[in-house]
N, CA, C and O atoms as a MOPAC input file, in Angstrom:
PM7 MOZYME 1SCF
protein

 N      9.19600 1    -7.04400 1    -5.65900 1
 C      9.29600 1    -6.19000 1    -4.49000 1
 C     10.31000 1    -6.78900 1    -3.51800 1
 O      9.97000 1    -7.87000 1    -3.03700 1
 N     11.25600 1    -6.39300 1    -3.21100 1
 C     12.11000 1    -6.43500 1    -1.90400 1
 C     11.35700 1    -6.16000 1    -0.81500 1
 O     10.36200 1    -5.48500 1    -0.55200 1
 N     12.56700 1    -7.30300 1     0.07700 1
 C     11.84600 1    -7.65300 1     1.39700 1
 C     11.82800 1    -5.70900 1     2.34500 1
 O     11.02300 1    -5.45100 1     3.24000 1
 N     12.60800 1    -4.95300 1     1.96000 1
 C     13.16400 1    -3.80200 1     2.61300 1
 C     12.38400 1    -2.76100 1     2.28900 1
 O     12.37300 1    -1.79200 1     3.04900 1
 N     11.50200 1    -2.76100 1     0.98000 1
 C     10.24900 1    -2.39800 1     0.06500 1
 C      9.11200 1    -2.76700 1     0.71700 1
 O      8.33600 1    -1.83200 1     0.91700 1
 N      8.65400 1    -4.19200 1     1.24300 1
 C      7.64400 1    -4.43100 1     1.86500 1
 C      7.83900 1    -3.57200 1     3.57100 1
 O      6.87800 1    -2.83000 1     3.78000 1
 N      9.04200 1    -3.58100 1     4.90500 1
 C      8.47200 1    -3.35600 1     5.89400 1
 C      8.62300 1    -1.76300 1     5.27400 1
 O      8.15200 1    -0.90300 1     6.01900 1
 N      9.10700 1    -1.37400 1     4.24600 1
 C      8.51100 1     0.47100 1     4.19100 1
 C      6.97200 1     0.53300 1     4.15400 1
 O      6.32500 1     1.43000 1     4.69300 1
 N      6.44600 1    -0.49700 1     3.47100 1
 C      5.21300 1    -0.12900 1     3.06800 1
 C      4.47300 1    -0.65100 1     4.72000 1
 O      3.56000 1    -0.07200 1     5.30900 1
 N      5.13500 1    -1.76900 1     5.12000 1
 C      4.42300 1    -2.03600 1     6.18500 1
 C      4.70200 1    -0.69400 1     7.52800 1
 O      3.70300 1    -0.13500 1     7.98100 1
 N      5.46000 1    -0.48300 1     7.80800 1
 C      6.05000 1     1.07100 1     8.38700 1
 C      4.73700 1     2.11600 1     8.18800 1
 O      4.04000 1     2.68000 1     9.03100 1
 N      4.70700 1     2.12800 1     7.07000 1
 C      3.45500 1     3.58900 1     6.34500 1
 C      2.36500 1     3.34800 1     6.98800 1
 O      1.73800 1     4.24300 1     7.55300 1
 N      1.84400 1     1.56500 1     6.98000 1
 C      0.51200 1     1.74500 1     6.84000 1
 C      0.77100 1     1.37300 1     8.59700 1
 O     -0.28200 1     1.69400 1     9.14600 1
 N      1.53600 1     0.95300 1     9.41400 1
 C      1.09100 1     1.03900 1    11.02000 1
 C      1.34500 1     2.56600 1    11.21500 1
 O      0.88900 1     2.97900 1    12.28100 1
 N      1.93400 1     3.46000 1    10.47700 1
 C      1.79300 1     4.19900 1    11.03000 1
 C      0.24400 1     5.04000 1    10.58600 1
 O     -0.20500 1     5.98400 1    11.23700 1
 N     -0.24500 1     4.60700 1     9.66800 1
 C     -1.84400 1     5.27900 1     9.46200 1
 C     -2.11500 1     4.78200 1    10.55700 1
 O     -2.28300 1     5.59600 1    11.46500 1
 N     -2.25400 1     3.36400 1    10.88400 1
 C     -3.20300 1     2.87400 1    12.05000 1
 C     -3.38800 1     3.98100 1    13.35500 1
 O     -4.28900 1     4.63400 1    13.88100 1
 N     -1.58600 1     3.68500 1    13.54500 1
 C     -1.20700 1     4.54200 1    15.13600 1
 C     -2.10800 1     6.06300 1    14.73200 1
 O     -2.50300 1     6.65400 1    15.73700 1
 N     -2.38700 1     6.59700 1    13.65300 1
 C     -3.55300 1     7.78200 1    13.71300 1
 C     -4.30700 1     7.63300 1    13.56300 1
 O     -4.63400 1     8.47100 1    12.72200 1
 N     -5.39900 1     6.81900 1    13.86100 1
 C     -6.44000 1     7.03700 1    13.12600 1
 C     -7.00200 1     6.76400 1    14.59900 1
 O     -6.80700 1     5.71700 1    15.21500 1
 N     -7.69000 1     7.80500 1    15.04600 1
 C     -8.23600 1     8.48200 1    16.10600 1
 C     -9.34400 1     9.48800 1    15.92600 1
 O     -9.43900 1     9.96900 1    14.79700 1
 N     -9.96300 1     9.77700 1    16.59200 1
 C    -11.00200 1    11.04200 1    16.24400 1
 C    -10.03300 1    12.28200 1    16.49600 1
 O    -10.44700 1    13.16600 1    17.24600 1
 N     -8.78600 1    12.40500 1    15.92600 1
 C     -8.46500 1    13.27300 1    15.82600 1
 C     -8.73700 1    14.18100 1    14.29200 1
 O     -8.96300 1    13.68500 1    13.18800 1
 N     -8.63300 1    15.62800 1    14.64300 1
 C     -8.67400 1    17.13000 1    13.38400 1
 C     -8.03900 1    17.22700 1    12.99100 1
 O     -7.08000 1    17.87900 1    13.40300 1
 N     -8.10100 1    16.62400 1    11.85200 1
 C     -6.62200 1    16.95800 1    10.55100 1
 C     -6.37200 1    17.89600 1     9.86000 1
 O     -7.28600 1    18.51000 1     9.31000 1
 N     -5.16200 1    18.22600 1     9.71900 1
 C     -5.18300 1    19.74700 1     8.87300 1
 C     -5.29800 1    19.23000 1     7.75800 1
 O     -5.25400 1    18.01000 1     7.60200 1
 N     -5.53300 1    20.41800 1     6.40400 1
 C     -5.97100 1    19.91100 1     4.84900 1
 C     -4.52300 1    19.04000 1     4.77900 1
 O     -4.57700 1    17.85100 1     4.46500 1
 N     -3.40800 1    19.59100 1     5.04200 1
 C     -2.21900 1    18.93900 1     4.34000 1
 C     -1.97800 1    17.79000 1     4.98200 1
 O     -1.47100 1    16.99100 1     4.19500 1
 N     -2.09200 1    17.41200 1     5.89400 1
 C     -2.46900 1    16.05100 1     6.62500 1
 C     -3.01000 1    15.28900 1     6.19500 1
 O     -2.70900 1    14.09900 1     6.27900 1
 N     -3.91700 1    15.72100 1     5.63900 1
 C     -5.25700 1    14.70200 1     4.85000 1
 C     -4.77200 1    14.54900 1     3.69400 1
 O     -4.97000 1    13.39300 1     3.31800 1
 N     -4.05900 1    15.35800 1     2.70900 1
 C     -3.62300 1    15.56200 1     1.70100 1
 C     -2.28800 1    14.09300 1     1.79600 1
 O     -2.18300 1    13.03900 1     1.16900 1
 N     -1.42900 1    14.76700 1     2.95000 1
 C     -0.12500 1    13.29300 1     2.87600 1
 C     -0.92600 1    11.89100 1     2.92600 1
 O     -0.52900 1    10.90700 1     2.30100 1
 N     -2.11100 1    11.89000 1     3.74100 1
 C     -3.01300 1    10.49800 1     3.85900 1
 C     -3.22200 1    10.06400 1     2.95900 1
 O     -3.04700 1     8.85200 1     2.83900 1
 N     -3.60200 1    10.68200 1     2.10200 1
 C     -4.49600 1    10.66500 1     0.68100 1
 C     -3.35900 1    10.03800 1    -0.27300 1
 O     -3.57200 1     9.14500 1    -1.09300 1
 N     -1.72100 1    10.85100 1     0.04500 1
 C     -0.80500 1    10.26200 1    -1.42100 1
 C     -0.68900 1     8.85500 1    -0.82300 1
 O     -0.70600 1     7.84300 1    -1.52400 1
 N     -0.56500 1     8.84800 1     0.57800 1
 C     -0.35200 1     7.26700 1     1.22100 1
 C     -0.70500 1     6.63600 1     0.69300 1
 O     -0.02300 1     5.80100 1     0.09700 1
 N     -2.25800 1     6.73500 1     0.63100 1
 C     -3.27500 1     5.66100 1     0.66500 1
 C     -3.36700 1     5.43700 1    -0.86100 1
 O     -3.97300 1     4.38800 1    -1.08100 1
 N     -2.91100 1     6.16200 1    -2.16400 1
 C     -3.30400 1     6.09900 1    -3.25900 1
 C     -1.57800 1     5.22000 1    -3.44000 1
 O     -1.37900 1     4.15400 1    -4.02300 1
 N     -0.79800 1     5.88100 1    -2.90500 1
 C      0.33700 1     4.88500 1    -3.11300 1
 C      0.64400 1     3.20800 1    -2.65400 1
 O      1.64500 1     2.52200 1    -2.86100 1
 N     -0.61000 1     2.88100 1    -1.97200 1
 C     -0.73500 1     1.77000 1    -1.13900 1
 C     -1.52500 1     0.67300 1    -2.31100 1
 O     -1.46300 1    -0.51500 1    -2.62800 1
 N     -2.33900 1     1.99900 1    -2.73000 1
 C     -3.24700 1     1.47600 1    -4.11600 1
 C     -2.63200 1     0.91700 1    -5.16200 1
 O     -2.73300 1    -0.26900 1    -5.47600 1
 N     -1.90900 1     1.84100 1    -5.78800 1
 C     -0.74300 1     1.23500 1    -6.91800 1
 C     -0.33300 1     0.23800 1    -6.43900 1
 O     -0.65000 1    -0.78000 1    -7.05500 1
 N      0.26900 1     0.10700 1    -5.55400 1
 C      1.32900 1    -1.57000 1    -4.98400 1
 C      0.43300 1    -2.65200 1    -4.85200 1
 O      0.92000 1    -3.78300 1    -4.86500 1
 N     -1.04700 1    -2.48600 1    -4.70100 1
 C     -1.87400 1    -3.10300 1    -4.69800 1
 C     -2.14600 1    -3.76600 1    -6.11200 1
 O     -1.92200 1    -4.96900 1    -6.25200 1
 N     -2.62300 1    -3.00600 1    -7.15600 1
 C     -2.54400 1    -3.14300 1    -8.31500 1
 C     -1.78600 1    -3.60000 1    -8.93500 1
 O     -2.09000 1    -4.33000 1    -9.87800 1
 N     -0.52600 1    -3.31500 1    -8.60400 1
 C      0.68100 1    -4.10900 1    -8.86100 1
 C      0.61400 1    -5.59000 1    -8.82800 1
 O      0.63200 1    -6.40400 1    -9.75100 1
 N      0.52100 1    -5.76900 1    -7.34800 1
 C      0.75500 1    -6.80900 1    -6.71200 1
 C     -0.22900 1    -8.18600 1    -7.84400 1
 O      0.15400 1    -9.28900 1    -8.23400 1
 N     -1.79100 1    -7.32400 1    -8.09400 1
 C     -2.56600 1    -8.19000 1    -8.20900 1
 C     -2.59800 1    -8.89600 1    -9.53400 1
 O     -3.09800 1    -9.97400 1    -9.85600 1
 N     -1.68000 1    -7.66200 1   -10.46600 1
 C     -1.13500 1    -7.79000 1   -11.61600 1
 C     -0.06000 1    -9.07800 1   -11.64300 1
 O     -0.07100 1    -9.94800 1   -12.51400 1
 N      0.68800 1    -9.03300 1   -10.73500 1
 C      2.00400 1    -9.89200 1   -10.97500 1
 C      1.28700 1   -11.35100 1   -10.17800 1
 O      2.09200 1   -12.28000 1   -10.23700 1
 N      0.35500 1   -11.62600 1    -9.67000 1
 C      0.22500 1   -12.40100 1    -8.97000 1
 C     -1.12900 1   -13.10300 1   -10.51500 1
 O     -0.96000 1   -14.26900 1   -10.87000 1
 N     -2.12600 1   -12.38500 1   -11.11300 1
 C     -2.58800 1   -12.96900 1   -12.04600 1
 C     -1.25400 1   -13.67900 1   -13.25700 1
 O     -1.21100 1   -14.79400 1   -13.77700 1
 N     -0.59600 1   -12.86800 1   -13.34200 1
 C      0.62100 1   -13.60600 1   -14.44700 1
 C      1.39200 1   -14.42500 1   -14.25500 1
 O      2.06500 1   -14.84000 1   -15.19900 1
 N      1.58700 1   -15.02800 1   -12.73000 1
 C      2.34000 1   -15.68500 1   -12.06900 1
 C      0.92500 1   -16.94800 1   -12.14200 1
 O      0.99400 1   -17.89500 1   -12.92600 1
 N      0.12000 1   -16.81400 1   -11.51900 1
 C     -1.35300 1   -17.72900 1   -11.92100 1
 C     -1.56500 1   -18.65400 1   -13.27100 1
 O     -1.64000 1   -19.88000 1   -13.34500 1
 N     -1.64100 1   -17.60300 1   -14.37100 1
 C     -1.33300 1   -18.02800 1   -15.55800 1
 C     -0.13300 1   -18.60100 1   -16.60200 1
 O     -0.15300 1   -19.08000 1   -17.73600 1
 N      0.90400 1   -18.30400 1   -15.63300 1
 C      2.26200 1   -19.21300 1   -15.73600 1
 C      2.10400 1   -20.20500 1   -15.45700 1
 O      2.38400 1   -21.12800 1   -16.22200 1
 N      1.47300 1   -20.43800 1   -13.96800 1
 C      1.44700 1   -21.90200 1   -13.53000 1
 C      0.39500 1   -23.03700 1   -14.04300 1
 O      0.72100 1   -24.22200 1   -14.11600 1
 N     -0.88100 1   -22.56300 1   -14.38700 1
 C     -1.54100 1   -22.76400 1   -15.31600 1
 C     -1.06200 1   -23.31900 1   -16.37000 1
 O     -1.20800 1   -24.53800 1   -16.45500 1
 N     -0.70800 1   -22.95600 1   -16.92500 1
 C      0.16000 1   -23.42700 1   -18.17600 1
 C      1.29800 1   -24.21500 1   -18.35200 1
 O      1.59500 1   -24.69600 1   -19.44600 1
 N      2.16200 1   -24.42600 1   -17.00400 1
 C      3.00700 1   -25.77600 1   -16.54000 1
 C      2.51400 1   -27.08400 1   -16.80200 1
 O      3.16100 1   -28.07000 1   -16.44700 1

């Protein structure tokens, strides 16, 4: 991941923060939240992926 890759992702998720209010969301609102948050997921998964194989590299040094 690039450093320019991480503040996008960091960008996305202050901007969930800056909403998350007791404000009424429309369906498609909730809907863009939803690809956010599932796209936040993958990079997550990612992350945890490359960070076990990077583990087991060093392991094995």
């Amino acid at each position: 991941m690039t450093a320019e890759y991480l503040k996008k992702i960091k960008s996305e998720i202050e901007a969930l923060e800056s909403n998350t209010s007791w404000t009424k969301y429309t369906f498609e609102e909730v809907e863009k939240l939803n690809e956010k948050v599932q796209h936040i997921e993958r990079l997550l998964e990612k992350n945890n992926l490359l960070l076990s194989q990077l583990i087991q590299i060093m392991n094995k040094e």
